[in-house]
MARDO-408685 format. One record per atom (N, C-alpha, C): x, y, z; residue in one letter. Coordinates in steps of 0.2 Angstrom, whole numbers, plus 5000, padded with zeros to 4 digits. Example, Ala and Ser with C-alpha at 12.3 -4.5 7.8 and 13.67 -1.06 7.14 Angstrom:
<sites>
506649725039A 506249785039A 506649845039A 506449895035S 506849955036S 506450005039S 
</sites>
This chain:
<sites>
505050004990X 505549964991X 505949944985X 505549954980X 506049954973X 506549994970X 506450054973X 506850114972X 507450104978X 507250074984X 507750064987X 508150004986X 508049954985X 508549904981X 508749914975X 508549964968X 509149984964X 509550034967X 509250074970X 509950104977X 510450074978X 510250024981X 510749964983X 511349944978X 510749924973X 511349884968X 511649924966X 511650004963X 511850054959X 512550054967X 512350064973X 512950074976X 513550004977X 513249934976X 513649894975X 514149874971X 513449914963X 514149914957X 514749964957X 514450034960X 514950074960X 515550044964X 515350014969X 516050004976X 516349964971X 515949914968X 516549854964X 516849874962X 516749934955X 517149954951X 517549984955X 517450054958X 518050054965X 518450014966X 518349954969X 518649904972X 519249894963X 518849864959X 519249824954X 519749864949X 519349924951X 520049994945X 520450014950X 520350024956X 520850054962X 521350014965X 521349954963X 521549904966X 521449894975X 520949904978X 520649924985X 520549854986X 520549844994X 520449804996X 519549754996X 519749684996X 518749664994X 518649684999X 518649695007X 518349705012X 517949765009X 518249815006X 517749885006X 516849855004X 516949785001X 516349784998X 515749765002X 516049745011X 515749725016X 515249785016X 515549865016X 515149945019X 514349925016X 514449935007X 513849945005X 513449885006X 513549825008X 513249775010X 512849785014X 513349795020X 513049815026X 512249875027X 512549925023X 512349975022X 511549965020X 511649925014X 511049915010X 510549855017X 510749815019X 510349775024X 510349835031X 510549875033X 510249935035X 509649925034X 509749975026X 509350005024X 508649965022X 508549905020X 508149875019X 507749845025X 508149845033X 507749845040X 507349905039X 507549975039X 507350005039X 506550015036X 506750005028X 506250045026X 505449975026X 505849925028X 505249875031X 504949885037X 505249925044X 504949945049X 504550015046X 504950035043X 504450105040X 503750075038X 503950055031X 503450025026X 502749985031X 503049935038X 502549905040X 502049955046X 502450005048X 502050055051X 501750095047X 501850105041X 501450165038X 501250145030X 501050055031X 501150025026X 500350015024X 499950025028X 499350005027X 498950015021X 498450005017X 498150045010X 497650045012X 497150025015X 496450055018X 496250075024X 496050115026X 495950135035X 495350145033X 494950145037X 494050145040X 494150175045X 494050245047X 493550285054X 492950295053X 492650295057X 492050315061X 491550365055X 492150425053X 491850465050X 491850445040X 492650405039X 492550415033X 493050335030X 493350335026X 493850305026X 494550345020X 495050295020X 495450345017X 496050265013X 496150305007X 496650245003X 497250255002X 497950235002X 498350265000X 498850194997X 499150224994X 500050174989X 499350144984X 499050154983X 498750114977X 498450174968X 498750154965X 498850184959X 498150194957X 497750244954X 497050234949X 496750214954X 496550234961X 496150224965X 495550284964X 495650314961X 494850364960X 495150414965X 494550434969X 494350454977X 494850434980X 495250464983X 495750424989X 495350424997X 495050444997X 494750485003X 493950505002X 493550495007X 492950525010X 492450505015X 491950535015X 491550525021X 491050485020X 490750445024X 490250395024X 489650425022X 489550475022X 489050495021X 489050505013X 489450515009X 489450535001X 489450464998X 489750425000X 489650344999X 488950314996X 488650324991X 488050294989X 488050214988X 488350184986X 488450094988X 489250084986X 489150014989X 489849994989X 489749924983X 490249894979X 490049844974X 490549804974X 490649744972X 491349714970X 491349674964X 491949694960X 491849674954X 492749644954X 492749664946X 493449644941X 493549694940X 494249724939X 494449754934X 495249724935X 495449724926X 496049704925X 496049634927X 495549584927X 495649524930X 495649514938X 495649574941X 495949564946X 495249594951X 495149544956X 494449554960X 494449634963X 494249694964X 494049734969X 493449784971X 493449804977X 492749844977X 492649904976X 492149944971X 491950004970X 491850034976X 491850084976X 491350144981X 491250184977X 490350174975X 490150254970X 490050304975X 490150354973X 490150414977X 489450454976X 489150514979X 488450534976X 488750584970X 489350604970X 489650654967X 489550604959X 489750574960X 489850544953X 490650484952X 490950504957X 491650494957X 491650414960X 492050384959X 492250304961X 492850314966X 493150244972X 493550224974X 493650164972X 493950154970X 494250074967X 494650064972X 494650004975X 495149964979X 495249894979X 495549874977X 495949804976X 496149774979X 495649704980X 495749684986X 496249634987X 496649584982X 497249584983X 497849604986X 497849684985X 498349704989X 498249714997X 497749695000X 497449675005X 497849625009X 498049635017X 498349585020X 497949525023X 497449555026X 496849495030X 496549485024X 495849455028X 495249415022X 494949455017X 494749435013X 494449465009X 493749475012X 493349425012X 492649435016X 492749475022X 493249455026X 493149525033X 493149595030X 493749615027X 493549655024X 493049685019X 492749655015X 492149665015X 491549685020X 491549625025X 490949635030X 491249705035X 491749715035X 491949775040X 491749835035X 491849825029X 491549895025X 490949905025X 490549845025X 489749845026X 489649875032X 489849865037X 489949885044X 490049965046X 490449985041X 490650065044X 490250105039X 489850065032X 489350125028X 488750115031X 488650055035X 487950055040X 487950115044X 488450105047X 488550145053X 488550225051X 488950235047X 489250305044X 488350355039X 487950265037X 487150315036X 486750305042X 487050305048X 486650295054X 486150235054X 486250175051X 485850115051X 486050075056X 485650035059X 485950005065X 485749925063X 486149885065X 485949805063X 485349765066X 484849755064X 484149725066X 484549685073X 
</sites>
């Protein structure tokens, strides 16, 4: 969304100068308005479809749009424990991996709860090491 709002403004400031060297009319400057609030629907229905950063299946889980996440991806079975700590001040949960490898995920950037999300990770590396709840 960042990239596409200096878009925006980069197209705004061009029409201006447009508009104020050409002597054009100010409506033109209605286009890139328009344009940009399009564009901004858009990539918000984009974003909220394929906006997610963590998915959980059956078999594994998988991360995405988060920077320095380790492991983006893998199976419940490689998953040695799961931990929640700090880094950078900021609260998130490790997954060590048996390989050696970490998945960091920051549970700030998280839209629900933080404990459901935790209990649901608990939930799927039970499941995923065949442990079933007493």
């Amino acid at each position: 969304m960042g990239v596409l709002l200096i878009a925006i403004a980069a197209l705004v400031f061009i029409t201006t100068g447009l508009v104020a060297f050409l002597d054009l009319h100010t409506a033109l400057l209605l286009v890139p308005a328009l344009i940009g609030i399009g564009a901004l629907l858009t990539g918000a229905v984009v974003l909220g479809r394929r906006g997610w950063v963590v998915r959980f299946t059956e078999d594994g889980y998988r991360v995405q749009w988060v920077r320095g996440v380790g492991v983006a991806a893998a199976r419940w079975k490689d998953v040695e424990d799961a931990v929640t700590t700090t880094s950078a001040d900021s609260p998130v949960v490790v997954l060590r991996l048996r390989s050696g490898a970490t998945t960091t995920i920051p549970v700030e950037l998280l839209a629900g709860d933080r404990e459901d999300f935790v209990r649901d990770l608990q939930a799927h590396l039970q499941r995923g090491h065949g442990l079933r709840p007493l």
